[in-house]
C-alpha positions in Angstrom: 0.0 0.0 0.0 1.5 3.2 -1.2 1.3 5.9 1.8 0.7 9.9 1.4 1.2 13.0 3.0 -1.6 12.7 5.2 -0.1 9.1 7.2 2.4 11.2 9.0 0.0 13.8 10.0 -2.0 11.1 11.5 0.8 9.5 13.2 2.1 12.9 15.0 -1.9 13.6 16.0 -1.9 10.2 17.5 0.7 10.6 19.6 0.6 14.0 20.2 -2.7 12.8 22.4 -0.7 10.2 23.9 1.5 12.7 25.0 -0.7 15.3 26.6 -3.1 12.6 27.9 -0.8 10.1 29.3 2.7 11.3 29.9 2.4 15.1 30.4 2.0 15.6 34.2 3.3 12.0 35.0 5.9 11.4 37.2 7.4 7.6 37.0 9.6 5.8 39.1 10.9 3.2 37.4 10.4 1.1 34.1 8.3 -1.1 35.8 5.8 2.0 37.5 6.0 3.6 33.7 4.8 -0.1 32.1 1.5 -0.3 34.6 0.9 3.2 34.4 0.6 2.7 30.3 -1.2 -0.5 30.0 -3.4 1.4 32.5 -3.7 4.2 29.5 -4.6 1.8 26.9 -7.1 0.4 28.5 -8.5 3.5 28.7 -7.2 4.7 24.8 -9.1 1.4 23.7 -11.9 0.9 25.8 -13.7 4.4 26.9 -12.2 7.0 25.6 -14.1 8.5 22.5 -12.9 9.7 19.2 -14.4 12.4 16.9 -12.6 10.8 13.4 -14.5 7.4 14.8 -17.9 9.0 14.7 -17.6 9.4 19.0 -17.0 5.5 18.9 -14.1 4.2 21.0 -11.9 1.9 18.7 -12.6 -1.3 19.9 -17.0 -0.2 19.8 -15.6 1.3 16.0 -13.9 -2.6 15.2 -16.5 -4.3 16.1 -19.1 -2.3 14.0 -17.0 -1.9 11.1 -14.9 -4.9 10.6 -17.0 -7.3 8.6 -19.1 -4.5 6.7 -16.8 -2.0 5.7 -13.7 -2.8 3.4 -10.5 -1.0 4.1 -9.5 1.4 1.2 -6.6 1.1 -0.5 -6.2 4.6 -1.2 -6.1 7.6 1.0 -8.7 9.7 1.0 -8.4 13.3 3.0 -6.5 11.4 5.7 -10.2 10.1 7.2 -10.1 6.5 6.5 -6.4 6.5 7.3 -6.8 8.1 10.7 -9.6 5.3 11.7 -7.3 2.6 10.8 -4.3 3.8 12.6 -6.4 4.2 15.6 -6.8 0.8 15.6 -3.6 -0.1 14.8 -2.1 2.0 17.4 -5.0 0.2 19.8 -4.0 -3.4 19.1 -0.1 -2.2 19.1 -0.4 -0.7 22.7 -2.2 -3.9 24.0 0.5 -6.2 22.6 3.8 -4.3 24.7 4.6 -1.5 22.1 7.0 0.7 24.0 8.2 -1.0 26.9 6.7 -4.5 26.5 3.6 -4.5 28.6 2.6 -8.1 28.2 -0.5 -9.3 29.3 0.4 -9.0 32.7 -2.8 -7.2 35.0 -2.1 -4.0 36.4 -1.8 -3.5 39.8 -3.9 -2.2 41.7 -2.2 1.1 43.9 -3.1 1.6 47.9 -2.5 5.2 49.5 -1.7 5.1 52.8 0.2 7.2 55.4 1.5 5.9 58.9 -1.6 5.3 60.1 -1.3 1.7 62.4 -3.8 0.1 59.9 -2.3 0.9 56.9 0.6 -1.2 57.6 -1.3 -4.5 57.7 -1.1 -4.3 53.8 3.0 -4.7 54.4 2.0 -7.9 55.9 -0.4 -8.9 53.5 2.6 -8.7 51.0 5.1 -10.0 52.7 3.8 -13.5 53.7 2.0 -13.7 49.8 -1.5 -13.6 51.1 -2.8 -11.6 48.0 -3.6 -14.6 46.2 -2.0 -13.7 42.6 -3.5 -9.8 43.3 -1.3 -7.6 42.2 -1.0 -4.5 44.9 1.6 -1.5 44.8 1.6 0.4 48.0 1.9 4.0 47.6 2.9 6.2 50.9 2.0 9.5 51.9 3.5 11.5 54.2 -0.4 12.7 55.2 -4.4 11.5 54.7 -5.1 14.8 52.8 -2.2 13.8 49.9 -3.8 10.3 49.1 -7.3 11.7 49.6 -6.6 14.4 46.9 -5.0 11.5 45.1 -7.2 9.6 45.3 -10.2 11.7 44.0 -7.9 12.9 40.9 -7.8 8.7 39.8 -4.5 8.3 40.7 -4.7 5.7 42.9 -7.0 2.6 43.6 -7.9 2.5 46.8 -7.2 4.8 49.8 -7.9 4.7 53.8 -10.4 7.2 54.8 -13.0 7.6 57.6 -16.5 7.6 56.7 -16.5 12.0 56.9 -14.3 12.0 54.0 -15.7 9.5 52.2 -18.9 11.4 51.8 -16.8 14.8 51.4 -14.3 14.1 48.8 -17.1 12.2 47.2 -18.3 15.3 45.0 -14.6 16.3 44.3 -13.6 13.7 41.6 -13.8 10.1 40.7 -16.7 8.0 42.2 -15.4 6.3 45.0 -17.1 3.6 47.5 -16.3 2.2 50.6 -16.0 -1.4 50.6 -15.0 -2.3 54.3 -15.2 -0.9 57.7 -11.8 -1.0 58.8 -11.3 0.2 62.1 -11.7 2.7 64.9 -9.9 4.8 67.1 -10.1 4.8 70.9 -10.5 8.2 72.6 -7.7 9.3 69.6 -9.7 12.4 69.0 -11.1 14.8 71.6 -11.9 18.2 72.9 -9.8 20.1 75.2 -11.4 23.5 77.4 -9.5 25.7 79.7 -9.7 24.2 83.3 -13.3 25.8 84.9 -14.7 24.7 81.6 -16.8 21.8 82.7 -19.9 21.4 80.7 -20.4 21.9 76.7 -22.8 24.8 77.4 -19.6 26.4 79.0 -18.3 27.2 75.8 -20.8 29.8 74.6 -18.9 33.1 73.9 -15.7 31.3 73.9 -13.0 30.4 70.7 -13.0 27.0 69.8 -9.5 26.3 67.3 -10.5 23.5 65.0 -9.2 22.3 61.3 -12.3 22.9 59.1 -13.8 20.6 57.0 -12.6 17.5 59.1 -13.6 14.9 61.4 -12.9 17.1 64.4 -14.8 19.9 62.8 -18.0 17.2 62.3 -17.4 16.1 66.1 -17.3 19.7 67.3 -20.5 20.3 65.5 -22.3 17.1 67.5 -21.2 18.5 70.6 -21.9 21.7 70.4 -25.5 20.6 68.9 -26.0 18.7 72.1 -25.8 21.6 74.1 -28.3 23.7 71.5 -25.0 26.2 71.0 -25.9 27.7 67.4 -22.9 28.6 65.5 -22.6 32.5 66.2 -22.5 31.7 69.6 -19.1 30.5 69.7 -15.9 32.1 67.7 -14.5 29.0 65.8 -10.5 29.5 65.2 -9.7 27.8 61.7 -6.5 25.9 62.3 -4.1 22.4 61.4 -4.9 20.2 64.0 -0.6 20.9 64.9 -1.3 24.7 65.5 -5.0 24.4 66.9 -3.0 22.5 69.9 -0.5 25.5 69.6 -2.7 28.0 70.0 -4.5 26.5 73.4 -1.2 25.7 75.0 0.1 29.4 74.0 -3.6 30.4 76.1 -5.2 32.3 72.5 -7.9 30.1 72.7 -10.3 28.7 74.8 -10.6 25.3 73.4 -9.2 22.9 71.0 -10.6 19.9 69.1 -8.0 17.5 67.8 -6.6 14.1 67.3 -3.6 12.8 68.9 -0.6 13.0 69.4 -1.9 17.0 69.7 -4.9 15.9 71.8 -2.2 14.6 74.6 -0.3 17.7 74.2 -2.8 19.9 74.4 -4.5 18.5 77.2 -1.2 19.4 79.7 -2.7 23.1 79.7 -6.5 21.7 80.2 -9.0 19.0 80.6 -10.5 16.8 78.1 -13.7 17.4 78.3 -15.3 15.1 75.4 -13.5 11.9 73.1 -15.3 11.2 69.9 -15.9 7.8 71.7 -18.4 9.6 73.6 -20.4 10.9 71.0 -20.6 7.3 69.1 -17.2 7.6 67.4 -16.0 7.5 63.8 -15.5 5.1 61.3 -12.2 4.3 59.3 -13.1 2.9 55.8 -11.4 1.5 52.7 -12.4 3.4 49.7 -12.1 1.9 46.2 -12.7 3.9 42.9 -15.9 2.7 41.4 -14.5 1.9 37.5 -11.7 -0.4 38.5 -13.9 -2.0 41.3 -16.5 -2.6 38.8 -14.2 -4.2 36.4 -12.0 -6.0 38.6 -14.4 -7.6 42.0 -12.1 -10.7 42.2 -9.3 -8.8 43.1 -10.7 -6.7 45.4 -12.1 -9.7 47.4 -8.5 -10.5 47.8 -7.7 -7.7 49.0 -10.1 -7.9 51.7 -9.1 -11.8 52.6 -5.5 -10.5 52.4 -6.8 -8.1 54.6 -7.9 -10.2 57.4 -5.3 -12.9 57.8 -2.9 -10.1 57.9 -4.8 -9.0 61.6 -5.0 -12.3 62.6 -0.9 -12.5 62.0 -0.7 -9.8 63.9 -2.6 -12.1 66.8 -0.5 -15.0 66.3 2.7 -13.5 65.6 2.4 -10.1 67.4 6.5 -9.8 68.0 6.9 -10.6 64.3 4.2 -8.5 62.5 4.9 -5.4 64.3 8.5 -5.5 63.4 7.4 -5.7 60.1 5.0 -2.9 60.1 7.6 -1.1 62.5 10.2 -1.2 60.2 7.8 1.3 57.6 6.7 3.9 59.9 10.5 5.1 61.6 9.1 3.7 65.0 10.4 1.4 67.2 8.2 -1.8 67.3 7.5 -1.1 71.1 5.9 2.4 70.5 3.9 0.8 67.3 2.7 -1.5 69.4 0.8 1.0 71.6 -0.8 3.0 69.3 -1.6 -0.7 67.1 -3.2 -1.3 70.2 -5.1 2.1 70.4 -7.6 0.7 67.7 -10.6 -1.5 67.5 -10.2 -3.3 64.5 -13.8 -5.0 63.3 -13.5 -8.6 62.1 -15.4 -9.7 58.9 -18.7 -11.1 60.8 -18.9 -7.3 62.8 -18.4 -5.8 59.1 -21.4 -7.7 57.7 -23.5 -6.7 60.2 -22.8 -3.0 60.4 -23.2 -2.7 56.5 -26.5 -4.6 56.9 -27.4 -2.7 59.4 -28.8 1.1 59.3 -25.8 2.6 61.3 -23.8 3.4 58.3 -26.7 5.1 56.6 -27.3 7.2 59.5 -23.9 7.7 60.3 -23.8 9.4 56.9 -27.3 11.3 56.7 -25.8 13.3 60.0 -22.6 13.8 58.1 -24.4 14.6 55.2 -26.6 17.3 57.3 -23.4 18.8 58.9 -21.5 19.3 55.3 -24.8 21.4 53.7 -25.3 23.5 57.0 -21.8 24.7 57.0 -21.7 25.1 53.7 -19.1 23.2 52.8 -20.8 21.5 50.3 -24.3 22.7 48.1 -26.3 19.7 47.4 -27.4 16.6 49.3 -25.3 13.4 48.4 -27.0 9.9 47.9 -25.2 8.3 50.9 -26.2 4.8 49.8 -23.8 5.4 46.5 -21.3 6.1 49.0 -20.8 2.6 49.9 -21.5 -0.8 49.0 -21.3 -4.6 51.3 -21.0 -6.7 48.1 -17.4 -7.3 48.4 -17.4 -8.0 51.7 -20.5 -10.5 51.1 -18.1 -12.1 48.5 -15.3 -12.1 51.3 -14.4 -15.3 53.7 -15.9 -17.8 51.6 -13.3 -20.8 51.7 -11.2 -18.5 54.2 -12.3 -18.7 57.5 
């Protein structure tokens, strides 16, 4: 087939989009990260993403349509008919390695997480091959905000939340659910007052220093709620949870809401007067991005087997697994230990029955309620699309 001006055009448009779509932006840290980021893209380039030259097909929606009715010219024609065929090409080429070899091996799925204690179970999942041919890359933050924003941008799989941000990131980018009730926190986040501040109606007139838009924020709300304090009754002081501490122990404030280690700091200059335990507690969660859960429900069950021998390592080999977990956090396995310990972690069975229960649904509505009255969202969110119990109903079977 003789070729024409128009086949390099086409070639340099083609890539040119590969360019700006896939590798603009992109930061890779080895071979290996570049080869599952791209097989990732293809999927994508072949499978959803549109073209205009293919009538708004994608190519593989275009081949199928078009391969037994329509003969391929043998001429070029304006570039048209040349530019659909090299889409296709390009398609089948990408699948098959072009570049850097790809293979047909599956792409992993990534995990954000920070040093939070349950993070680190996913160490152990690797380590002793519990995955079950799931392929996981862990990817740490230094904080829950950078894999959250991650997270909602489609950079990563899967990310630990609690259930707050899982229904307030959920407007900000890709649709995400929760698939498992992971954990909770004992009396990790609390309310500090000035000493002769005994009561929660104590704190009308008084500055309260709380990071906005957070757990603590929605936990300061409930208790101030309980008390019937309306919000221009109190002076709230927008602050990290690091400087709200700061500013109670430097006396600017009259109050503090925060998580530890600042609650325990904090709480030298004062008393604390609430713990979320108190006021029903929060939730952490695993989120999952809804298109590569959809697509891909076998791993993710895995994941949440791989999940759950890894805690009951931890109970059978407790000197072992928190050396391991140790080892990725900078702490020694003594103080990892303690604040492992700090958690209620909820086995599969207690999973089950909270999803099936109404206490996640509620647990969200007040959430929900909280986010539109301060106004940091507009509209109401479906909460049931925040989460789903399928994977865990698929979970345990021929593990227990």
């Amino acid at each position: 087939m003789k070729g024409c001006p128009y086949d390099n055009a086409v070639a340099e448009a083609t890539f040119k989009t590969i360019k700006t779509e896939f590798t603009k932006g992109n930061y890779f840290n080895s071979l290996e990260d570049l080869k599952y980021e791209l097989l990732d893209y293809v999927n994508w380039f072949n499978n959803h993403r549109i073209h205009s030259s293919l009538g708004y097909q994608i190519p593989v929606e275009y081949k199928m349509n078009n391969q037994k009715s329509v003969a391929i010219p043998e001429y070029c024609s304006r570039g048209i008919h040349m530019r659909k065929k090299f889409i296709i090409y390009v398609s089948i080429i990408l699948t098959f390695g072009f570049f850097v070899g790809c293979g047909t091996k599956k792409t992993p799925l990534h995990i954000g997480i920070d040093d939070w204690p349950p993070c680190q179970l996913w160490y152990i999942a690797q380590e002793k091959g519990y995955l079950n041919g799931t392929e996981m890359k862990i990817i740490k933050f230094s904080n829950w905000s950078d894999s959250l924003s991650s997270f909602s941008l489609g950079k990563i799989d899967l990310t630990h939340s609690t259930l707050f941000n899982a229904l307030y990131y959920q407007p900000k980018g890709d649709t995400a659910k929760a698939i498992l009730l992971s954990d909770s926190p004992k009396k990790g986040d609390g309310l500090v007052t000035k000493k002769g501040i005994n009561k929660i109606s104590d704190l009308k007139g008084k500055k309260i220093a709380v990071e906005l838009g957070t757990d603590e924020h929605f936990f300061l709300y409930k208790a101030l709620k309980t008390a019937n304090i309306k919000d221009d009754q109190v002076t709230i002081v927008p602050r990290t949870n690091r400087n709200a501490a700061e500013l109670f122990l430097a006396g600017e404030v009259d109050a503090c809401f925060v998580y530890e280690p600042y609650l325990s700091k904090a709480a030298q200059a004062g008393n604390i007067l609430i713990y979320v335990d108190d006021m029903g507690g929060y939730i952490d969660v695993l989120m999952a991005r809804a298109e590569p859960l959809n697509n891909r429900k076998k791993d993710y069950v895995n994941l949440i087997n791989a999940w759950y021998k890894s805690q009951n390592f931890v109970k059978e080999h407790p000197e072992e697994a928190y050396t391991i977990m140790a080892s990725k956090t900078g702490m020694s396995s003594e103080e990892f230990e303690a604040f492992y310990e700090s958690f209620v972690f909820y086995d599969l069975d207690t999973n089950k029955k909270m999803f099936s229960s109404r206490n996640v649904e509620e647990n969200l509505n007040s959430i929900n309620k909280f986010l539109i009255e301060s106004k940091l969202i507009i509209d109401n969110i479906d909460v049931n699309s925040v989460y789903t119990p399928d994977i865990l109903d698929m979970a345990g079977r021929g593990y227990e």
